[in-house]
Structure formats: C-alpha cells, structure tokens
N, C-alpha and C positions, 0 to 999 in steps of 0.2 A: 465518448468519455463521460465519466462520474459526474454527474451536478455538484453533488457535495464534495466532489478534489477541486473541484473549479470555484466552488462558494470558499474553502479552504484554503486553499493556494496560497495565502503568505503567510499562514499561520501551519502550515506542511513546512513550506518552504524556509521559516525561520527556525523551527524545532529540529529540520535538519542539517542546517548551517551549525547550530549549537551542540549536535550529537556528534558533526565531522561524518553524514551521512550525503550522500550523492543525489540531492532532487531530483534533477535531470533524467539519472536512471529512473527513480521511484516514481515520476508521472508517465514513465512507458512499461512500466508494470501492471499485469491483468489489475484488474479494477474489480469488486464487487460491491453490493450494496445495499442499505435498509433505511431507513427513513432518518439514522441519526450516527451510524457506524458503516466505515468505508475500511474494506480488506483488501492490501495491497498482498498481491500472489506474483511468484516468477514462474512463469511455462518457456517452457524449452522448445525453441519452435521444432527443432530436429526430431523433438520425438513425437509428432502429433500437431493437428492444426485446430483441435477444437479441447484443449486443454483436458476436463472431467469427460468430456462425453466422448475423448480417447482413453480412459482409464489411463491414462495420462498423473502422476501428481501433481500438485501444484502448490509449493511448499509455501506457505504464510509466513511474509516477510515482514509488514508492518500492520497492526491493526489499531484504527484512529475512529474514536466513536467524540459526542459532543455527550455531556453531562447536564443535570438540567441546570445548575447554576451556570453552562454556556461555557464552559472551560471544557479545552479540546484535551483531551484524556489519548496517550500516545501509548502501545504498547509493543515494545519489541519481541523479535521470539530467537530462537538461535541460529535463524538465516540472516536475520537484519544484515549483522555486520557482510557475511558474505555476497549479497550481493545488492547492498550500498553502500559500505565501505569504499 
C-alpha cells in the first residue's frame, strides 16, 4: 500500500465523507505514486491481473497531490462518482 494514502488517511477519509464518496472502496483501489501526488485507479480484475502491463485501462478515479503550502489539493475526474459513489 501507498505511504502517502497511509500518511493521508483522515484527510482522504474526511474529503470523502464530505463529497458522499465511498473510502472504503477508494483505499482498495490501485494506488500509484510520486513524492507528493497519489493516483487512485479502478482495474478490473476480470480483465487482466497486472493492470497496464495487460494493456489493460485503468480509468483515474481520484487524483490527491499535497501543495507546498501543505493543503491536500483533491481532484475528481468522471469515474469518481461511478465507482465511489
């Protein structure tokens, strides 16, 4: 699992309570990663077990970066609602 979902975790967790978004699902969503922004992705297990390197999509549902004033910067895309609604 992500360090930075795990360093995050109640500040994911409260920004999703307030949007009416599904945590729960959103910490078993792929994960990716860079020193300051964490890309939550849904992979479908049915179609492939190693997401990209099945040419597999893996459609971006939430992307959560930190800014340098330290404010976690949230952005949805038009999967959000569908699969954390």
């Amino acid at each position: 699992m992500c360090k930075l979902f795990d360093e995050w975790r109640n500040e994911i967790k409260d920004y999703c309570r307030q949007q009416g978004l599904n945590f729960d699902t959103a910490e078993k969503l792929s994960q990716s990663w860079n020193k300051n922004t964490v890309a939550l992705s849904y992979r479908n297990p049915s179609k492939g077990s190693n997401g990209l390197l099945d040419d597999t999509p893996c459609p971006l549902v939430l992307l959560i970066r930190r800014e340098k004033n330290g404010k976690l910067v949230f952005e949805q895309t038009e999967h959000t609602k569908k699969y954390l609604a």
